[in-house]
N, C-alpha and C positions, 0 to 999 in steps of 0.2 A: 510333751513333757514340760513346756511352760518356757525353752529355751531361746534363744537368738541361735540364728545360725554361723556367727563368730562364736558362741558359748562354747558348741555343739563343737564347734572345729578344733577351739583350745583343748576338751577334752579326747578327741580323737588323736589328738598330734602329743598328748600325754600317754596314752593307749599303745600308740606307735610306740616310743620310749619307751616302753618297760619290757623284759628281758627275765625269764625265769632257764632256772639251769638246774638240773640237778643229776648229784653225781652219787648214786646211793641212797641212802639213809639224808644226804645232804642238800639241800634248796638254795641256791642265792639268788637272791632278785635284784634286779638291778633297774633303774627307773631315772629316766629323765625328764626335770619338770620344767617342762617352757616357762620363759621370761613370764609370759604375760599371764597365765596359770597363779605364777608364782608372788605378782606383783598383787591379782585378784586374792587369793586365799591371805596376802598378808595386811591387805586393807579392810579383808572383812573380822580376822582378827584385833587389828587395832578399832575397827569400831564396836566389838563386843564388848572391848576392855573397857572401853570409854563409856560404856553403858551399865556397869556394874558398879555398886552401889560404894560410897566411899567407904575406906579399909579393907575392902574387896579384891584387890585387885593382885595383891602377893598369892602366888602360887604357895600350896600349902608345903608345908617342911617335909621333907623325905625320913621317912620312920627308920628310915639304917641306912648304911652302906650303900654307893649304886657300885655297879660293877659295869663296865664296858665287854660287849659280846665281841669275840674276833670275828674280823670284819667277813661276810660273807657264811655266818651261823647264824642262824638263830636262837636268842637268849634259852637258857633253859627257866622253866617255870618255875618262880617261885611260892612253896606253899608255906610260907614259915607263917606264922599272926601276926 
């Protein structure tokens, strides 16, 4: 798959970390993301950012309302336009 075998390990030691439960109708996942997972995914974002075109760079406006899901639910979908 094109990896390092520290890659392969950071992903397996995130693998380990995650934890699905469900109690009914109900699912919570739970996930731990290694330091070094964490340090990677947020340098490749600051280099995407850095790569996009000027004025670019603001995440676009939220068209209504956010709501916070209680913790351990998953949001319900929204179909509104």
């Amino acid at each position: 798959m094109g990896v390092t075998q520290d890659q392969a390990a950071d992903w397996v030691a995130f693998l380990d970390g995650v934890r699905i439960e469900q109690k009914g109708p109900d699912v919570v996942l739970h996930a731990l993301v290694p330091q070094a997972l964490m340090s990677a995914l947020a340098e490749k974002a600051r280099a995407a950012a850095a790569a996009l075109p000027a004025g670019t760079r603001e995440p676009p406006a939220a068209s209504g309302p956010r709501t916070v899901p209680k913790p351990g639910r998953a949001p319900s979908p929204d179909f509104s336009p």
